[in-house]
N, C-alpha and C positions, 0 to 999 in steps of 0.2 A: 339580835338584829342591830343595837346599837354596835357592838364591835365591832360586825360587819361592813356597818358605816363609816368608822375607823380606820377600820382599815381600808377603803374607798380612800377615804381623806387622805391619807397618808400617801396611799399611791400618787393618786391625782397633785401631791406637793412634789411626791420624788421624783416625778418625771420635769424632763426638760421643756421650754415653751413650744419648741417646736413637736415634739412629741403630744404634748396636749391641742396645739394647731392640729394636728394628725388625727387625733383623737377627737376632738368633735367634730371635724369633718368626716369621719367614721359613722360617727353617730346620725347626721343629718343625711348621709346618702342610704343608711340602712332604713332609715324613716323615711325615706323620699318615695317606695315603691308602696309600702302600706298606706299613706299616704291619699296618693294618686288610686290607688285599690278601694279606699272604703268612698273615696267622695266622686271618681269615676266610674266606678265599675260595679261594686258590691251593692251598695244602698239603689243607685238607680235603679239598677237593672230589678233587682230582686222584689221594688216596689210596680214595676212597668211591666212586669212578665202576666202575660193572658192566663189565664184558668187552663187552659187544655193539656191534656196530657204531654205530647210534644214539646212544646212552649216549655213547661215546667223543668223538663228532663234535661233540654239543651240549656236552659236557662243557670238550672243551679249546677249542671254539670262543668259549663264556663266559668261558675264564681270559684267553685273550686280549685280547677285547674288555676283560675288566675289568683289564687291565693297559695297555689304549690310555684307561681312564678316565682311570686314576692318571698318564699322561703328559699328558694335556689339561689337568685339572685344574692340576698343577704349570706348566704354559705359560701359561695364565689367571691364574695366582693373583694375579703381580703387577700385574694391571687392576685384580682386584676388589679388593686392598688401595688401592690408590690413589682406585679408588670409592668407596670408605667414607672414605677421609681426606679427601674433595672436593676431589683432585688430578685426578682424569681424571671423562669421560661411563661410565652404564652399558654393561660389556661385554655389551651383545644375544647379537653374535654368539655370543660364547664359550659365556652359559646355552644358546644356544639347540642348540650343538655339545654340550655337555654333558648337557642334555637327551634329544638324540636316541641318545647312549650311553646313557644310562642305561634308555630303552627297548628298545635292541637286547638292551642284557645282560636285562633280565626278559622280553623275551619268549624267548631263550635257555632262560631258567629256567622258564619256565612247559612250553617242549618237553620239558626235561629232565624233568621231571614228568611230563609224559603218557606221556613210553615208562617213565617208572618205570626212569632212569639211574642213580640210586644210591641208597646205604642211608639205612634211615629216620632220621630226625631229620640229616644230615648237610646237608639242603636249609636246612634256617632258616640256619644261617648265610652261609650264600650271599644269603639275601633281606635278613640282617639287613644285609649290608654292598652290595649291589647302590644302596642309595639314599644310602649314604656322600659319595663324590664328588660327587654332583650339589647336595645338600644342603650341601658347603664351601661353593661358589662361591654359590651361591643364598644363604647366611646372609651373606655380606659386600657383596649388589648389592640386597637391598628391606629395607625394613622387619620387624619381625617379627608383625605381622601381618600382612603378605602370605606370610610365610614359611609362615604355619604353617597359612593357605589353601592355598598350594602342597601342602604337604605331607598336609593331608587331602583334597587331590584326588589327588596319585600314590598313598595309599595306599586309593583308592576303588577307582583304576584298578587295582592290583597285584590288590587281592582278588576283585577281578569276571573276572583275566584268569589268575589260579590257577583260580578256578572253573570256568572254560571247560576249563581242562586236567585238571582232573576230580579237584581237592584238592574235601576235604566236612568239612564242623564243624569239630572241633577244630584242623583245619589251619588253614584259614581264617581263623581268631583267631590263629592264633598269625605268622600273613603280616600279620596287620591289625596286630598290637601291634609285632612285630619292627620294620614299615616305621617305625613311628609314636617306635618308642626311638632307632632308628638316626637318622631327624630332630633330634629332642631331642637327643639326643646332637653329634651336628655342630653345630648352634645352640649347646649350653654351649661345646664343644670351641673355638672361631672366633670368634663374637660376642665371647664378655667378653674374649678378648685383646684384638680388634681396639679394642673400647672401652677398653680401659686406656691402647689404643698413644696414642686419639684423644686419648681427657683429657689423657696426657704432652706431646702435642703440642704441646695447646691451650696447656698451663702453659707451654712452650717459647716460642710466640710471644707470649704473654702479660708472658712477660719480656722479651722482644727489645722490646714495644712501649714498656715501663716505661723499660728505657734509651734507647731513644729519647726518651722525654718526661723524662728526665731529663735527658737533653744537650739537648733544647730549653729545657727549666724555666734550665739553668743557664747557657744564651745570654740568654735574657731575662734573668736575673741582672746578667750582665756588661753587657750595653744599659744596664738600671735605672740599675746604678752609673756606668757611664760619663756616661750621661745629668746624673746629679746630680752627680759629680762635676768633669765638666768645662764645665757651666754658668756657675755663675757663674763661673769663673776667665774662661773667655773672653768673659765679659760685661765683666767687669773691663779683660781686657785691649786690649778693644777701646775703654773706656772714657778709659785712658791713653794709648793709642797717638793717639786722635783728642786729647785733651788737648796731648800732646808734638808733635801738629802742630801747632795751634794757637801755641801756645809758640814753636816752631822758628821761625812764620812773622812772630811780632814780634820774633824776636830774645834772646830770652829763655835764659837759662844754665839756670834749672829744666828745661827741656826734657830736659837729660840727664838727667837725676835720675829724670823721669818714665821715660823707657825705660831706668834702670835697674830701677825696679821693675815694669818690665814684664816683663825677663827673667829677675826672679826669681820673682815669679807663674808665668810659664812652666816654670820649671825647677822648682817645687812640684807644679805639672800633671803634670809628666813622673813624679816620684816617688810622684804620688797613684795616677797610672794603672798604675804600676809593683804596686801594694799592692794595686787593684782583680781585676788579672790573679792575685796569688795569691790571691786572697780572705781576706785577713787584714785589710783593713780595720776600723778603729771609730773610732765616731763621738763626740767629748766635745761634748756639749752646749753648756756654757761657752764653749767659745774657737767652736763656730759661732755663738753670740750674738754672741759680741766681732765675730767677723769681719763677721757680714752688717750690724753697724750700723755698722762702718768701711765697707763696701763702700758703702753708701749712703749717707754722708754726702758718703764723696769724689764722688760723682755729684751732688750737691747736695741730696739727699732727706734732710730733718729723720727724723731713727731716733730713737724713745725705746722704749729695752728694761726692763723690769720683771719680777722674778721670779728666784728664786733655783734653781738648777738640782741643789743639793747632794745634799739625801736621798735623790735617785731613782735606781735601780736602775738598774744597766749598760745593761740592754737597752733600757727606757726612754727613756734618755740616747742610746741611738743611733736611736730612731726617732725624735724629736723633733727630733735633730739634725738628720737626711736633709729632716725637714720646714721647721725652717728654711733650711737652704742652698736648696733649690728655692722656699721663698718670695720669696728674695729675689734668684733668680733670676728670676720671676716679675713681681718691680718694677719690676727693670731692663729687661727686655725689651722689658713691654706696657705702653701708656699711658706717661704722662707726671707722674708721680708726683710730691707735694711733702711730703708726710711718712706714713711707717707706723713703726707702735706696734704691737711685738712684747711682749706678758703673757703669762707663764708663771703659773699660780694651781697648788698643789700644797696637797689635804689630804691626810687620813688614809686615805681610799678612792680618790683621784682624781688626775690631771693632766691641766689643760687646759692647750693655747698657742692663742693667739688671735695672727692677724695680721691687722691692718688698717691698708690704703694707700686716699688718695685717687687720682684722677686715671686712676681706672680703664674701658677703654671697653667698650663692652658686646658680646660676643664669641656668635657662635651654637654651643651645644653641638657643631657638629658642625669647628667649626673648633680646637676647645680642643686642646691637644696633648698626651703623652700623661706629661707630670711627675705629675699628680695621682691618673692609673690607678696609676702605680709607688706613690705616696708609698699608698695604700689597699691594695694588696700586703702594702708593708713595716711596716705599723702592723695588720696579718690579723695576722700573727706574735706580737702581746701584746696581740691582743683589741681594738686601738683602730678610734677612730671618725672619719673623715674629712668634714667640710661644710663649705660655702661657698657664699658668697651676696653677690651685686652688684646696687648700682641707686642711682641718680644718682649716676656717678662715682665708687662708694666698691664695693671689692672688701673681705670680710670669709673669713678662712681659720681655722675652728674645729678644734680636733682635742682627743681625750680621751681618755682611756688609762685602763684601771683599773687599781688597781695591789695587790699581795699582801699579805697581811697586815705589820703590822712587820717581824714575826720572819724570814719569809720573805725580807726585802727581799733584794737582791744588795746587797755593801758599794758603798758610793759609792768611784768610780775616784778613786786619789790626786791631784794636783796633777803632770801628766808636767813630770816635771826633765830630759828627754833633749833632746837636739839637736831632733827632731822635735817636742819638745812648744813648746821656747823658737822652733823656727821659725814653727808655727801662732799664737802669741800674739805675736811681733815682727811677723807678716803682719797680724794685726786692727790694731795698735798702728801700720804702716805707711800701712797705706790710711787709716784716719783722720786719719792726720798729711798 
């Protein structure tokens, strides 16, 4: 017994809060029918039923049935929960099992009536709960207005089949109102749980979906970066590596030199991608200027850079950055390029960078690739503007930033004095040379 209880414990811990919400609401609707059974229906009745034979027979044959309600209904119940959460189809058969108890017990009570089995007023509560069970299950499988159609038809039925059994006026209202509270009643009792469970639910998948498009948002992340990051470097390095043949194949001692600096580009790669994975990346504006106009000149492409990067604000400074390292990933790539002219212009409301390469070929939007959806991503984040525009061989890349009042601004990033800062500006300072 105690393991048993153990293992209850254990359950009841492994489950989620909303599965335990689920769970004693389970428990309180399976008790709601016994309930209403022993303190309407059972004890009264079976204390208020006449001596006579008759009396006797319809009497306990009522409590019966309405104790195979209270067992149906708890058998059903978890369909009709799973119906209303649009886990399962309607349970037909169950209303329909349900239904037909709940006729046997009133016409039960209409006999009881006619031989006049027990004492006065002892009947209404028998009617008030005769429509209980059947009204659970019916409030958690239609709408509520078909509920409360249902319900002004069984209570059409109820009063027209007291009538026959020879109940007159005041009875009669009071079989009409009983059936009609007992309804209402079941409908608050069932409904608003079940709707609380549903809301909690919804909030439940509703979160599950968020983290899911959170782990997607932050896979796209890590693509974005990677994408920008190791672009140009492997543009680079493909640019040396074909250079150091070259070299290699007249004989040439530069050769080694060049695939030295191949393997340090690489071994930069490897430490960028290392910074990407944590997400600690940023980006200094400055030294991606240095580098993208070293990177292009050793390719043979005339770079003139213009604009001073200083005043602007951190974040700023790393979306501008992301945009130049992909421009001139960009260069390299496509077309055959003989000079681009990288302006940064910065006032008091604004920053533009303008990049413009010749030698550019004319590409169908649907072949573009997907640098420039990122780089309009990452420039959403401080409100910037991403355009560009080509035609007779000249590619032009506009972007605009607005930027915050002075006071506002973030300080300008100091001058990095670390190994990593002196590596990024020996790298710009390398490929130029």
């Amino acid at each position: 017994m105690i393991d048993r209880m153990r293992a209850w414990q254990r359950d009841w811990h492994g489950r989620s809060k909303i599965e335990r919400v689920e769970l004693q609401s389970l428990a309180m609707w399976h008790a709601m029918p016994w309930i209403f059974f022993l303190s309407w229906l059972s004890v009264p009745l079976g204390l208020s039923l006449r001596p006579g034979l008759a009396a006797q027979l319809f009497g306990w044959s009522l409590i019966v049935l309405a104790a195979a309600q209270c067992v149906h209904v708890n058998r059903s119940l978890r369909r009709s929960i799973d119906h209303y959460l649009r886990r399962a189809p309607l349970p037909r058969r169950d209303l329909t099992v349900a239904a037909v108890l709940m006729g046997a017990t009133m016409g039960l009570a209409v006999g009881l009536q006619a031989v006049d089995g027990v004492d006065n007023g002892m009947l209404g509560l028998t009617t008030l709960y005769m429509m209980m069970p059947f009204a659970q299950a019916l409030a958690f499988s239609v709408p509520i207005r078909g509920f409360l159609a249902c319900v002004a038809l069984v209570d059409a039925a109820a009063v027209a089949a007291f009538a026959a059994g020879g109940a007159r006026g005041g009875q009669l209202a009071a079989v009409g109102g009983l059936i009609a509270f007992a309804g209402l009643l079941a409908l608050v009792s069932t409904r608003c749980g079940a709707w609380t469970l549903s809301v909690m639910w919804e909030g439940d998948r509703a979160r599950e979906v968020e983290a899911r498009l959170a782990v997607a948002e932050e896979r796209l992340r890590f693509g974005r970066d990677l994408h920008d990051v190791m672009g140009r470097n492997l543009a680079v390095i493909a640019l040396k590596s074909e250079l150091a043949v070259q070299l290699a194949r007249r004989g040439r001692p530069e050769a080694v030199d060049q695939m030295v600096e191949v393997q340090r580009i690489a071994q930069e790669s490897q430490r960028e991608v290392r910074e990407v994975v944590r997400g600690y990346r940023e980006v200094d504006l400055a030294v991606e200027l240095a580098g993208a106009q070293g990177v292009l000149e050793a390719a043979g492409i005339v770079c003139r850079v213009s604009g001073s990067a200083a005043t602007l604000p951190a974040s700023v400074q790393s979306a501008l950055g992301w945009v130049v390292r992909e421009a001139a990933t960009n260069v390299l790539r496509h077309g055959d390029a003989g000079r681009c002219d990288i302006t940064l212009a910065v006032d008091e409301r604004r920053a533009a960078l303008v990049v413009e390469n010749d030698g550019a070929p004319e590409v169908a939007p649907e072949q573009r690739g997907s640098g420039l959806a990122g780089l309009r991503e990452r420039l959403a984040a401080v409100d910037g503007v991403l355009d560009f525009a080509s035609g007779d061989g000249v590619f032009r890349l506009t972007v605009e930033i607005p930027l915050p009042p002075p006071s506002a601004h973030d300080p300008a990033p100091a001058p990095e004095r670390g190994r990593d800062g002196d590596r990024e500006r020996d790298r710009g300072q390398g490929v130029a040379a």
